[in-house]
MINU-833992 format. One line per field, with one value per residue (C-alpha): residue number from 0; x, y, z. Coordinates in nm, 2 decimals, decimal comma. Layout:
pos: c(NUM ...)
px: c(X ...)
py: c(Y ...)
pz: c(Z ...)
***
This chain:
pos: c(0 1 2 3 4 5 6 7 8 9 10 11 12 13 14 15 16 17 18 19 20 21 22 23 24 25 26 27 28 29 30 31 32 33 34 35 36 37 38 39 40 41 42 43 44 45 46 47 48 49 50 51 52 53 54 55 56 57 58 59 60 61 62 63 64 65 66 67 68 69 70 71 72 73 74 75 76 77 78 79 80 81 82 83 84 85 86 87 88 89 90 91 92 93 94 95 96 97 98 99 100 101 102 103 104 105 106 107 108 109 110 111 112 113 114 115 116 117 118 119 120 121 122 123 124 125 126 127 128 129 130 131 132 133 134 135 136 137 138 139 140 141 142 143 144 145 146 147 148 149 150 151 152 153 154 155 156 157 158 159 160 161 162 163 164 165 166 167 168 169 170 171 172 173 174 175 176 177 178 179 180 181 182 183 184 185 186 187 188 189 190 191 192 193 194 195 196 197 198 199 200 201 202 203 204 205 206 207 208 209 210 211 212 213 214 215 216 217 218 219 220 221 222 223 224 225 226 227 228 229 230 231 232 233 234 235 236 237 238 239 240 241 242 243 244 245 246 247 248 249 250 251 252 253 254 255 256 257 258 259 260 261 262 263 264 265 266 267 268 269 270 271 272 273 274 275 276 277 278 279 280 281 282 283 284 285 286 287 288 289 290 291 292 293 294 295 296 297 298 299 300 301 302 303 304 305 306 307 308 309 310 311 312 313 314 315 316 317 318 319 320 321 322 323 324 325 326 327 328 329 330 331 332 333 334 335 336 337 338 339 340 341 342 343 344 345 346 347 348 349 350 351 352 353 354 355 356 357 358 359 360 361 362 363 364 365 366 367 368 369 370 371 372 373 374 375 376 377 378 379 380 381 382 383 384 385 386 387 388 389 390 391 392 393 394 395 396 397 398 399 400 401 402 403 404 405 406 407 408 409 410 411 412 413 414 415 416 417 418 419 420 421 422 423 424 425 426 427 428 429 430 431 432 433 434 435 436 437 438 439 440 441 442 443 444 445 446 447 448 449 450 451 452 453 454 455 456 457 458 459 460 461 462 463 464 465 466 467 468 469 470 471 472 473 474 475 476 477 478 479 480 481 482 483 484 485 486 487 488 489 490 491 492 493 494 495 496 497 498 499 500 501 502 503 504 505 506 507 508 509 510 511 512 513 514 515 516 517 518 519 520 521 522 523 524 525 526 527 528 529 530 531 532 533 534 535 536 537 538 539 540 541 542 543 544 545 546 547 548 549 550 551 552 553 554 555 556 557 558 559 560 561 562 563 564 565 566 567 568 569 570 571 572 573 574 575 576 577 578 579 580 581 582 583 584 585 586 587 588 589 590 591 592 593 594 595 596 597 598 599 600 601 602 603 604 605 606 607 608 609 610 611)
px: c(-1,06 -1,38 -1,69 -1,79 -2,03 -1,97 -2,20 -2,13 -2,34 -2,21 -2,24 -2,35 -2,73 -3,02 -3,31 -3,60 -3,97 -4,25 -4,61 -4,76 -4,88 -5,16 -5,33 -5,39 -5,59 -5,85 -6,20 -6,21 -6,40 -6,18 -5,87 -5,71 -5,49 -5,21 -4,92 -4,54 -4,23 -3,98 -3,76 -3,42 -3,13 -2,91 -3,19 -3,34 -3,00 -2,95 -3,29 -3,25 -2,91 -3,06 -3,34 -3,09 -2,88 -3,18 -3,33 -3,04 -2,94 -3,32 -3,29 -2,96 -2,82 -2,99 -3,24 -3,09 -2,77 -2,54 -2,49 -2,22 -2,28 -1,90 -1,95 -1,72 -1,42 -1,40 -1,65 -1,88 -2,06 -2,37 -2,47 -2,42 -2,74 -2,78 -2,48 -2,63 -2,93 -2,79 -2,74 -3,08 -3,29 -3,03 -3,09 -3,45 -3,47 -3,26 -3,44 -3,81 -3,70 -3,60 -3,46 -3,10 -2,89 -2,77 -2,41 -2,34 -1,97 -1,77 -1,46 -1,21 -1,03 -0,89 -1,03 -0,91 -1,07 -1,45 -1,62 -1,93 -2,08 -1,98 -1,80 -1,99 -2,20 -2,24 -2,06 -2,18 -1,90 -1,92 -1,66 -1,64 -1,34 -1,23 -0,78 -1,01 -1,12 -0,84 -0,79 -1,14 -1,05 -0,74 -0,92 -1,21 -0,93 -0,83 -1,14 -1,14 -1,56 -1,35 -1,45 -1,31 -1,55 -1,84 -2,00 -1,97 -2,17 -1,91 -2,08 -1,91 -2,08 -1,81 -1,64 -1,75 -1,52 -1,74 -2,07 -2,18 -2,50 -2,63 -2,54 -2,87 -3,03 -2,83 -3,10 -3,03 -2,77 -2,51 -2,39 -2,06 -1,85 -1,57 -1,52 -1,16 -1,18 -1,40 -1,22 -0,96 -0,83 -0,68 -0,76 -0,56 -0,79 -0,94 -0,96 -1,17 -1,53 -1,88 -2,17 -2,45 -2,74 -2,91 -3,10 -3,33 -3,51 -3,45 -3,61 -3,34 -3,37 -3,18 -3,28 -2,95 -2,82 -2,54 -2,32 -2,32 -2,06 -1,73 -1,52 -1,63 -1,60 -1,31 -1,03 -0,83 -0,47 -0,45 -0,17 -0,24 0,12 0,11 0,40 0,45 0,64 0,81 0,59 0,49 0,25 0,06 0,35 0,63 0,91 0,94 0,97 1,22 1,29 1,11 1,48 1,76 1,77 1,36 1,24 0,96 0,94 0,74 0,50 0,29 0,24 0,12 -0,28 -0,20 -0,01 -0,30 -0,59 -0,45 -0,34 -0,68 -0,87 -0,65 -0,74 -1,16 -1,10 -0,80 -0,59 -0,20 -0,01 0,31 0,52 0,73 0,91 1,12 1,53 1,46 1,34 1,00 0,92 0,62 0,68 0,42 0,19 0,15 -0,18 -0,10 -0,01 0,40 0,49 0,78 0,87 0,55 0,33 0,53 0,55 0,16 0,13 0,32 0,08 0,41 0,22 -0,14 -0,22 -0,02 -0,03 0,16 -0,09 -0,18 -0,36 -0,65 -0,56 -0,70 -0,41 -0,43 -0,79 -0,78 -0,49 -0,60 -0,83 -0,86 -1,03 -1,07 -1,08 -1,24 -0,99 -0,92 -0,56 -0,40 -0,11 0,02 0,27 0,60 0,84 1,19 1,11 1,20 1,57 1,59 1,66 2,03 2,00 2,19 1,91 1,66 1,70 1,62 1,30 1,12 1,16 1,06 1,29 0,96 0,94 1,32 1,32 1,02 1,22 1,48 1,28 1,11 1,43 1,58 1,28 1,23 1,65 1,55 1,31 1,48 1,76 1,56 1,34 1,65 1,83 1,50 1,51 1,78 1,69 1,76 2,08 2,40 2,40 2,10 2,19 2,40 2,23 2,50 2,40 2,07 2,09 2,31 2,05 1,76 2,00 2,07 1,65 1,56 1,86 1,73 2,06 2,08 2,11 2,33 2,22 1,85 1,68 1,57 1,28 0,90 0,84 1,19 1,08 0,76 0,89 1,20 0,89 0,66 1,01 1,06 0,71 0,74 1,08 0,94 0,68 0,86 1,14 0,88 0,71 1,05 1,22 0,87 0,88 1,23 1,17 0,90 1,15 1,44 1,18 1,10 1,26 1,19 1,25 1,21 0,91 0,80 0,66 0,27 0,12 0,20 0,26 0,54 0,72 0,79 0,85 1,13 1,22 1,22 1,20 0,95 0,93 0,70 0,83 0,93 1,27 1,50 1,63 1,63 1,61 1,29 0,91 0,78 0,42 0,39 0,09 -0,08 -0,06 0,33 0,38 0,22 0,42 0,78 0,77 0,91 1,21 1,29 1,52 1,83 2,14 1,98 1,61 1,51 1,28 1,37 1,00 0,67 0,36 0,10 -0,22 -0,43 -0,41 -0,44 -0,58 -0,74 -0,71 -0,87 -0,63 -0,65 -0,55 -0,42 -0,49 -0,37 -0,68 -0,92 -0,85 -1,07 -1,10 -1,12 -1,52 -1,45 -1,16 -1,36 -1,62 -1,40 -1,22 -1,58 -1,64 -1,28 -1,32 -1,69 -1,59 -1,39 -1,03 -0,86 -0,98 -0,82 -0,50 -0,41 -0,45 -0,23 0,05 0,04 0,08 0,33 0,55 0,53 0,58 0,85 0,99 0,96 1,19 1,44 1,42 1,46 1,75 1,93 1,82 2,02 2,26 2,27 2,28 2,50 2,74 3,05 3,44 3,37 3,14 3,31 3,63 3,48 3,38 3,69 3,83 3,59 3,72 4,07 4,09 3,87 4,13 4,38 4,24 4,14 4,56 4,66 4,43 4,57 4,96 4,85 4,66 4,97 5,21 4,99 4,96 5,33 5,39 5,14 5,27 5,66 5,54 5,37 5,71 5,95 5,71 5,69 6,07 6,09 5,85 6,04 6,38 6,23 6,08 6,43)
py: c(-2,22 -2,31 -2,32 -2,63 -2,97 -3,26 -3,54 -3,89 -4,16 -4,51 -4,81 -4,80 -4,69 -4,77 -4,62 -4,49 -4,45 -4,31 -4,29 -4,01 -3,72 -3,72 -4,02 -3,87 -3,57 -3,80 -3,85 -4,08 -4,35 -4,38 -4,44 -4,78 -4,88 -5,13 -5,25 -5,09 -5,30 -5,17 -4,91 -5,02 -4,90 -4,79 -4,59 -4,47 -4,34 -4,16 -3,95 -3,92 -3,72 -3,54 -3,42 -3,36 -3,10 -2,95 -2,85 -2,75 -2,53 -2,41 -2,36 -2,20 -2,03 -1,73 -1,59 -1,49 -1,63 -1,81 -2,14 -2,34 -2,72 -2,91 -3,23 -3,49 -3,48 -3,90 -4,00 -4,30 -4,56 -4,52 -4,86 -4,80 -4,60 -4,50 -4,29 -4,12 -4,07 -3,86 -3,56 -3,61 -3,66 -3,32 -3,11 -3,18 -3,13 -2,82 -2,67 -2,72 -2,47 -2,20 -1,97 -1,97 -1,92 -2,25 -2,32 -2,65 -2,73 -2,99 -2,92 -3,16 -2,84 -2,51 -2,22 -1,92 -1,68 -1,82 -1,48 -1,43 -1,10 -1,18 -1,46 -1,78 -1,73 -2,12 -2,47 -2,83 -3,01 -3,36 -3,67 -4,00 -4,06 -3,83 -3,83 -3,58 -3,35 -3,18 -3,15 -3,07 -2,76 -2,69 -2,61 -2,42 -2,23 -2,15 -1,92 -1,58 -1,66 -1,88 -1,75 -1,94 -1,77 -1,93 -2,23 -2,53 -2,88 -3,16 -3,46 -3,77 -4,05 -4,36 -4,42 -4,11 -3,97 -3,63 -3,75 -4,13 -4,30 -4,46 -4,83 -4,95 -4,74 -4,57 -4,32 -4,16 -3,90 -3,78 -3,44 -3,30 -3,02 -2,85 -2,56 -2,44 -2,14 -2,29 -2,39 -2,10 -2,26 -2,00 -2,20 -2,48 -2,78 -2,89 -3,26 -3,25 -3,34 -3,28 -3,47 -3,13 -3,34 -3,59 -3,59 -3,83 -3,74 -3,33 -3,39 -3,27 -3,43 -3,09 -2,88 -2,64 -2,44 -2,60 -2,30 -2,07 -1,84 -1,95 -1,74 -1,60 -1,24 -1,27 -1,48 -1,50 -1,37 -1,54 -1,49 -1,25 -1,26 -0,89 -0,80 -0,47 -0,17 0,17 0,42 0,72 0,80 0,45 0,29 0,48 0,29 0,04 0,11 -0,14 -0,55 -0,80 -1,06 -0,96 -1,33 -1,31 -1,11 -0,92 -0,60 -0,33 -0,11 0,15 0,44 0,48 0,50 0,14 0,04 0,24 0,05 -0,29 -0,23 -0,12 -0,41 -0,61 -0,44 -0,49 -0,85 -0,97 -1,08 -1,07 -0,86 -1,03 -0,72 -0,87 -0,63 -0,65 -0,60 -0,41 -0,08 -0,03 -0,41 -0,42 -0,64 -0,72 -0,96 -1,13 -1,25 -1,59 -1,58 -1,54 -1,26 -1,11 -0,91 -0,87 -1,03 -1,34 -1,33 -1,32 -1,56 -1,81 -1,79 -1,73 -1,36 -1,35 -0,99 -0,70 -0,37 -0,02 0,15 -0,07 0,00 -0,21 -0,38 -0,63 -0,90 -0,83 -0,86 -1,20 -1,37 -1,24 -1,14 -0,75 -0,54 -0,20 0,13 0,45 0,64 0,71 0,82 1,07 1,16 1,50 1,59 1,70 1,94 2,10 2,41 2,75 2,84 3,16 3,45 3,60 3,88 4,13 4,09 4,21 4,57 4,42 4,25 4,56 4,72 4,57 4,62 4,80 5,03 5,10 5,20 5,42 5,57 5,71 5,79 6,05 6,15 6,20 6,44 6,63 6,68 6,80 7,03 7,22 7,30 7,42 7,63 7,74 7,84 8,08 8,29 8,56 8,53 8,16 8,10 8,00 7,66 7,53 7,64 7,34 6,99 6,82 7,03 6,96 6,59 6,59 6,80 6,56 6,27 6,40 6,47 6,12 5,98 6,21 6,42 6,78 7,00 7,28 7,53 7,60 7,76 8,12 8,15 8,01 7,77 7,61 7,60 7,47 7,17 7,10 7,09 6,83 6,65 6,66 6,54 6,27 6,14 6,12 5,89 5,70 5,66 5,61 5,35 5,16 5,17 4,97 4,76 4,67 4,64 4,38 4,19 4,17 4,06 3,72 3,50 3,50 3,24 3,20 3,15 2,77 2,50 2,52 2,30 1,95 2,14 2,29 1,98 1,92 2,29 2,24 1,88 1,68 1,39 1,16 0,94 0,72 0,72 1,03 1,19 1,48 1,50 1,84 1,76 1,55 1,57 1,30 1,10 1,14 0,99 1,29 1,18 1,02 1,39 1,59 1,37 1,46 1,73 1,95 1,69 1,76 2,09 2,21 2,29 2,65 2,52 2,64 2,40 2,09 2,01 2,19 1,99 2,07 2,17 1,96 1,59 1,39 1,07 0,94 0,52 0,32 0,18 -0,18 -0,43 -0,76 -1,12 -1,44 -1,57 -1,77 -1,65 -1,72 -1,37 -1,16 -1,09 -1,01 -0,78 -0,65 -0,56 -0,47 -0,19 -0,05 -0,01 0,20 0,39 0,52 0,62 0,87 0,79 0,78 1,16 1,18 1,00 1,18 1,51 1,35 1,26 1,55 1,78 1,58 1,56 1,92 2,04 1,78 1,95 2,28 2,20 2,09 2,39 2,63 2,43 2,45 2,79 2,89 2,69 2,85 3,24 3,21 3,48 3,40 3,53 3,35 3,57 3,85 3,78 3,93 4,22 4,30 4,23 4,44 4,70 4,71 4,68 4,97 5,14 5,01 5,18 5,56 5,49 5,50 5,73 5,98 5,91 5,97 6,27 6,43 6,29 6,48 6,80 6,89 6,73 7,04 7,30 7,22 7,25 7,64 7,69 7,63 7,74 8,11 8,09 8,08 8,36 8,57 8,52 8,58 8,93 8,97)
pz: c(0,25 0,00 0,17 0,07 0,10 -0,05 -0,14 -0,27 -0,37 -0,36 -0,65 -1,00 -1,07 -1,31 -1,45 -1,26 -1,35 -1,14 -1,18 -1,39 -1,21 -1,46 -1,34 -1,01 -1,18 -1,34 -1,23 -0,96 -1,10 -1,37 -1,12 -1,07 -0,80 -0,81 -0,62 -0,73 -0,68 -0,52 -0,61 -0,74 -0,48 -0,74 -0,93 -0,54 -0,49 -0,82 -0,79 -0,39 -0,48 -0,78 -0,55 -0,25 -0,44 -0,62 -0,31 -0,13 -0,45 -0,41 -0,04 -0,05 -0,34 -0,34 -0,63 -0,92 -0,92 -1,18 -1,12 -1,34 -1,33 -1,40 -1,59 -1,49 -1,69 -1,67 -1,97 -1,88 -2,12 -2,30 -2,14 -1,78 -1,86 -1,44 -1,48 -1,76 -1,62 -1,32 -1,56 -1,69 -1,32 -1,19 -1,48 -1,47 -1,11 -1,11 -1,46 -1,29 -1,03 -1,25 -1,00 -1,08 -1,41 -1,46 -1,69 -1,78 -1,87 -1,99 -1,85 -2,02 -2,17 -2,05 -2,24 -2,03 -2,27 -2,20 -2,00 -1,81 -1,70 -1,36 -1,15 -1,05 -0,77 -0,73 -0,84 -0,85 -0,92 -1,06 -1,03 -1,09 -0,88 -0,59 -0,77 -1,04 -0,81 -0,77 -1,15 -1,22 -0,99 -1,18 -1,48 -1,33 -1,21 -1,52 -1,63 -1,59 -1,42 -1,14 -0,77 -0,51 -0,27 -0,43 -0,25 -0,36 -0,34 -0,55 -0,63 -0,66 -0,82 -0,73 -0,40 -0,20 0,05 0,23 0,21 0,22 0,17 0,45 0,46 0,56 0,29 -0,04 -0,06 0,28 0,24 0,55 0,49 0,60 0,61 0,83 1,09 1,03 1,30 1,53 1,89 1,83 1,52 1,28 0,88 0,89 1,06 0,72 0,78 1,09 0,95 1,10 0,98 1,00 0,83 0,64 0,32 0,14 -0,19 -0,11 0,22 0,53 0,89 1,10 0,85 0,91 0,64 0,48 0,42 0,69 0,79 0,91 0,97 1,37 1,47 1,66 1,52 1,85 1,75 1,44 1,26 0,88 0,66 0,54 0,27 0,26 0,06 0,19 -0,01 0,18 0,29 0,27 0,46 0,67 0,74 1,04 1,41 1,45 1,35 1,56 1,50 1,34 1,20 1,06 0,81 1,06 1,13 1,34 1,17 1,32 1,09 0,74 0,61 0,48 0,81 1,03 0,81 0,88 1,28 1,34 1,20 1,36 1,68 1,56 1,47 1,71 1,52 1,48 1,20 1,09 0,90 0,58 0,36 0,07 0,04 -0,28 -0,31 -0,48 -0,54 -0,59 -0,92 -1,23 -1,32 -1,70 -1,83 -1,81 -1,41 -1,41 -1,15 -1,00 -0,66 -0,40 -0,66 -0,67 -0,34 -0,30 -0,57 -0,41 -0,08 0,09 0,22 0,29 0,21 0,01 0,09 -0,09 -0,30 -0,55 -0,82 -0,98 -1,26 -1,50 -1,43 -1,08 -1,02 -1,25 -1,07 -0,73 -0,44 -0,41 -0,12 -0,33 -0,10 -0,14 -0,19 -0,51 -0,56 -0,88 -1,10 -1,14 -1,39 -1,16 -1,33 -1,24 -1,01 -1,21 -1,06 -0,87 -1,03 -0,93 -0,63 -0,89 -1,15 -0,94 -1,03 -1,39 -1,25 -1,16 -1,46 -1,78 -2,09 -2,29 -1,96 -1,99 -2,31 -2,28 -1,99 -2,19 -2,45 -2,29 -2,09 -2,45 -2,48 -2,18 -2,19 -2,60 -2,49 -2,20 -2,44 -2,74 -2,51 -2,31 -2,71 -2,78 -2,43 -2,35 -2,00 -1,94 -1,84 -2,06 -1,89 -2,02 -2,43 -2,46 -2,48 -2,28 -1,95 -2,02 -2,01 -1,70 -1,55 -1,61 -1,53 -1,17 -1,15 -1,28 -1,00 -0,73 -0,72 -0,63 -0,95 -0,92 -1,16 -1,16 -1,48 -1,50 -1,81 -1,71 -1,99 -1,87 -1,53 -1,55 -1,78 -1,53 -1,26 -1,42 -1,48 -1,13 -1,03 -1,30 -1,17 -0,79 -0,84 -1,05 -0,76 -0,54 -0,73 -0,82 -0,50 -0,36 -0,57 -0,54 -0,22 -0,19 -0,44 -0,27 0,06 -0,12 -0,33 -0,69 -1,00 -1,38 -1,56 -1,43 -1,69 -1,60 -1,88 -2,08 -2,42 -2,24 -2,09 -2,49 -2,58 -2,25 -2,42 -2,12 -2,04 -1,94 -1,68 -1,41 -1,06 -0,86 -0,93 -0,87 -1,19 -1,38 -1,68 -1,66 -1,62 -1,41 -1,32 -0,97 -0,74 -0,57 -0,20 -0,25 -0,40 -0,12 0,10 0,01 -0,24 0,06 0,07 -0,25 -0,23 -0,26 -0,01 0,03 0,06 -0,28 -0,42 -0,68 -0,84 -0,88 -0,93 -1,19 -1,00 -1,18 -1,25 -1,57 -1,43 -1,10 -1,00 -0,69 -0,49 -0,34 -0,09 -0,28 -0,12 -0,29 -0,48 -0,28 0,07 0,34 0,56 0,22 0,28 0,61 0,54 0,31 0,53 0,78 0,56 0,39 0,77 0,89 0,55 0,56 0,94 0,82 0,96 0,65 0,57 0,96 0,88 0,60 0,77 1,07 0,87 0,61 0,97 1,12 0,81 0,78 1,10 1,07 0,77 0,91 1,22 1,00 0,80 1,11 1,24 0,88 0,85 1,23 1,09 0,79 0,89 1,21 1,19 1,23 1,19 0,81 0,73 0,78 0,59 0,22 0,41 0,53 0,22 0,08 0,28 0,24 -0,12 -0,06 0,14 -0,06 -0,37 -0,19 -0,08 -0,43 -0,58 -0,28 -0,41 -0,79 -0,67 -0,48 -0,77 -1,06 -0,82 -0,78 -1,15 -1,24 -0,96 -1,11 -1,52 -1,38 -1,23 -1,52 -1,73 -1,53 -1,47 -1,88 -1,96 -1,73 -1,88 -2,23 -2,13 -1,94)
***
C-alpha cells in the first residue's frame, strides 16, 4: 500500500502573467491602478496546481528531506506552451521554498546504477495519461534510491482520475485518497476513495494533513503470510499442521517464532505459519532481482514476511523490505573434537617420555652406586657385589616390593634410604595422578587456532556438519544450540567450537518490498527487543534444550551401564582361561617334578653299581 494523493488537472493550459510585486513597493503617488482581465482557465488551473503541491510539499514533507520530481515520460510540444509551463510555475514554486532537496528526473530510461546517499523521502510524480503511471513506477522501481514507503503526490496533467478540478471552476482542486484498514479492513480495499480536501492556488478548505497514518493500532485479526525455516534456535520445529491438505502449520517456540507471536498478540493480528519441503531453503538473491527458495517465495508476494536468521545483505536490502534486530549474531570456526585417549594409555599419560627416561636414568645410577660401594666394603654383604642384585633390589624399591636382603655397610644404607624416600613420593605422586585420570575422560591435543585447521588439512566448509575430516563456519547461537547433539554412541563429543569468533552480522526480518505494516513492525520489534525478552528467550531455550539434553543423557547412560548377564560373560571368560592356564601349569609342574625325581633315581642307581 503507497501512501499516496493524487491530483489531476483537466484540459490543456496557457500562459500566465501577474502583476509585478515591485509596483506595489513604489511610492504611492507614483501608483496607477487599472482593471485586469480575467485569468485564462487553462492558465488559472496550471498555477492553482503548481501552488497546490508546493504548499502541500511545504506543509507536509518534512525539513530537510529529498524530494525527487518524475518528469513525465510522454514528451509534449514546444507549442502547447501551457504544458510547458507547468514545470516552469512547479519548479519555481517549489525552488522559492527551499526547504527540501529537490531531484528532477527524466525517467524515460532505467539506469539502476544511479545512487543517492539515502532513499527518496518524497515523489511528485508526473503523467500525461494515467496507462503511464503504472510504467512510470516501473522504472522508479528500478533505482537502487526507490522507497515505496515514501509519500507520494502524482500529478496528472490530461484526463485525471484521483483528483478532479471542480467543474464549475478548474482552479479549485478536490483531493482524495483511501483508508485500506479502516472499518476492519486488512489492505486490500484500495478502490474505495474519500475526497479529504480542497485546494485552490495552495490555499486548503479542511486544512487536514494529506498523509496521515494508516495503518490503526489494532489491525483486528488480519491475516500476516509468515514463511518460515527450521533453524534452531530462531525457529523450532512446529507443534502440529493446521490441514493436512494446506501448507500451515503451528508454531510456538523459537526467538524468531516468540518475536512474531507476541507482536501479533500487541497488534491483533493473525500468524499464518508456511514452511518449506526442503531443508535449509532459504535461497539467494542476484543483483538484478532473480531469486530462488524463500526469497522467491517473498519475491513473488506469495509470503508477507520471512523469518530464519537472515543476514543483511546488499541484494537483500535492494530487492526488499528489512526490519534489522539487535541482535547481532557470529561465526565460530567448529572443528572435530580431539578422540579420547584409550583407557590402557593412561598409565602413559601421567608420565611423560622426558620423565621416563630421567627415571631410569637415575635408577641406572642409584643401582651403579650400591654395587660399587657394596665392591669397596668387606662388611656389606656378598649379595650386593654383583650389579644384577643391585638392580633387582632398586627395581622391587622403585615397584614398592619387599626386598629380601637388606644391606649391612653405612654408606649403602643411607643411599638405599634416600632411594627409598625418593621412590615413595614418586608412587605417591603417580598413583594420584593416575587416579584423577582414570576419574575423567581425556582426549588428544584439540585444534585451537585457524593455522591449525590447515596444518590438520581439513576441510572447509559453511553450514554445520558432523564430518571428521572438516572444519566448519558455524553461527554462534545455531552452535550453542546443538553442539550437545552432536556426539557419539558413547556421548563423547563430535565438534569443539573455537572460543572466539571471526566475524559478527545483524540479523533481519525480510518483507517483500513496499509492504504496508513494515514501519509498524518495525516499531513493534525495536519495542519487544529493547524490553529485553530476547536476552530472556535465549536463556529459556538454551535451559530447556539442555536440561533436555541432559535427560537424554541420564536415560542413555542407565541404559548404557545396566548390568546384566552380558556383562559378565568376558569376566567369566576371563576367569576360566585363567583357571584353565593355573590347570596346566599344575600338570607341567607335576610332569617336570617326577621327570627330575626319576633322572636322581637312575642316576643314584648308576653311581652305585659303578662303586659296586
Amino acid at each position: 500500500m503507497i501512501n499516496t494523493t493524487m491530483f489531476a488537472a483537466k484540459g490543456q493550459m496557457m500562459s500566465h502573467y501577474q502583476v509585478s510585486r515591485e509596483s506595489w513597493n513604489k511610492p504611492k503617488e507614483q501608483q496607477c491602478c487599472s482593471d485586469l482581465e480575467p485569468l485564462p482557465d487553462e492558465l488559472s488551473s496550471r498555477l492553482s496546481l503548481a501552488q497546490c503541491v508546493a504548499v502541500a510539499s511545504d506543509r507536509f514533507f518534512k525539513h530537510g528531506e529529498i524530494l525527487l520530481v518524475s518528469l513525465p515520460l510522454q514528451e509534449v510540444s514546444a507549442t502547447i506552451k501551457s504544458a510547458v509551463l507547468f514545470n516552469h510555475l512547479l519548479f519555481h514554486e517549489l525552488f522559492y521554498r527551499s526547504r527540501l532537496s529537490i531531484i528532477i528526473k527524466e525517467t524515460k530510461e532505467i539506469n539502476p546504477e544511479e545512487k543517492y546517499l539515502k532513499n527518496i523521502d518524497n515523489y511528485v510524480i508526473q503523467v500525461r495519461n494515467v496507462s503511464s503511471l503504472e510504467e512510470n513506477l516501473s522504472i522508479l522501481q528500478a533505482y537502487a534510491s526507490w522507497n515505496p514507503h515514501a509519500t507520494f503526490m502524482i500529478v496528472t496533467i490530461v484526463n485525471g482520475v484521483i483528483l478532479l478540478p471542480d467543474p464549475n471552476d478548474t482552479s479549485v482542486f478536490e483531493t482524495y485518497t483511501w483508508f485500506p484498514y479502516a472499518q476492519h479492513r486488512c489492505g486490500n480495499k484500495f478502490h474505495e476513495l474519500e475526497l479529504i480536501d480542497k485546494c485552490r492556488y495552495g490555499e486548503f478548505d479542511t486544512g487536514v494533513h494529506w498523509f496521515p497514518n494508516k495503518i490503526p493500532q489494532d489491525l483486528n485479526g488480519c491475516p500476516v503470510r509468515v514463511r518460515t525455516i527450521i533453524w534452531p534456535p530462531f525457529v523450532l520445529p512446529p507443534e502440529s499442521k493446521i490441514l493436512e491438505t494446506e501448507d500451515q502449520y503451528v508454531f510456538k517456540n523459537g526467538l524468531e517464532i516468540l518475536l512474531m507471536n507476541t507482536m501479533a498478540e500487541m497488534a491483533n493480528f493473525s500468524v499464518v505459519y508456511t514452511i518449506s519441503d526442503i531443508v535449509q531453503d532459504w535461497g539467494e538473491i542476484s543483483y538484478n532481482g532473480t531469486a530462488t527458495g524463500t526469497l522467491l517465495y517473498l519475491r513473488n508476494e506469495q509470503a508477507d514476511v520471512a523469518i530464519s536468521a537472515f543476514a543483511v545483505s546488499i541484494e537483500t536490502h535492494r530487492h526488499f523490505d528489512s526490519i534489522v534486530y539487535a541482535l547481532p549474531e557470529a561465526l565460530n570456526w567448529c572443528v572435530p573434537h580431539a578422540a579420547v585417549i584409550p583407557q590402557w594409555k593412561n598409565i602413559l599419560v601421567v608420565l611423560s617420555i622426558d620423565a621416563i627416561i630421567l627415571l631410569l636414568v637415575v635408577y641406572v645410577v642409584i643401582s651403579y652406586c650400591i654395587w660399587r660401594l657394596s665392591l669397596s666394603n668387606t662388611k656389606e654383604s656378598d649379595f650386593y657385589k654383583e650389579l644384577v642384585n643391585c638392580l633387582q633390589s632398586s627395581l622391587s624399591i622403585l615397584v614398592n616390593s619387599a626386598v629380601t636382603i637388606q644391606p649391612k655397610s653405612t654408606l649403602v644404607r643411607c643411599l638405599f634410604l634416600l632411594w627409598i624416600f625418593f621412590c615413595l613420593h614418586l608412587s605417591v605422586g603417580y598413583q594420584s595422578s593416575l587416579m584423577g585420570v582414570f576419574a575423567k575422560t581425556n582426549h588428544q591435543k584439540q585444534i585451537n587456532t585457524f593455522q591449525e585447521i590447515f596444518e590438520n588439512k581439513l576441510k572447509l566448509r559453511l553450514l554445520p556438519t558432523s564430518r571428521r575430516d572438516s572444519a566448519t563456519c558455524t553461527p554462534r547461537l545455531y552452535q550453542q544450540f546443538v553442539t550437545r547433539r552432536y556426539v557419539s554412541k558413547d556421548g563423547d563429543p563430535l565438534l569443539y567450537c573455537f572460543k572466539e569468533s571471526i566475524v559478527t552480522y545483524p540479523l533481519q526480518m525480510l518483507l517483500w518490498k513496499g509492504y504496508p505494516l513494515k514501519e509498524y513492525f518495525n516499531d513493534l520489534a525495536g519495542r519487544i527487543l529493547s524490553s529485553g525478552l530476547i536476552t530472556h528467550w535465549i536463556k529459556r531455550i538454551l535451559t530447556e534444550q539442555i536440561s533436555s539434553d541432559n535427560t537424554i543423557d541420564t536415560e542413555e547412560q542407565a541404559e548404557h551401564f545396566s548390568i546384566t548377564i552380558t556383562h559378565l560373560y568376558l569376566l567369566f571368560a576371563h576367569l576360566a582361561l585363567g583357571y584353565t592356564l593355573a590347570f596346566i601349569t599344575l600338570l607341567l609342574e607335576i610332569y617336570v617334578h617326577k621327570r627330575r625325581n626319576r633322572v636322581k633315581v637312575l642316576c643314584k642307581n648308576k653311581l652305585c653299581s659303578k662303586i659296586k
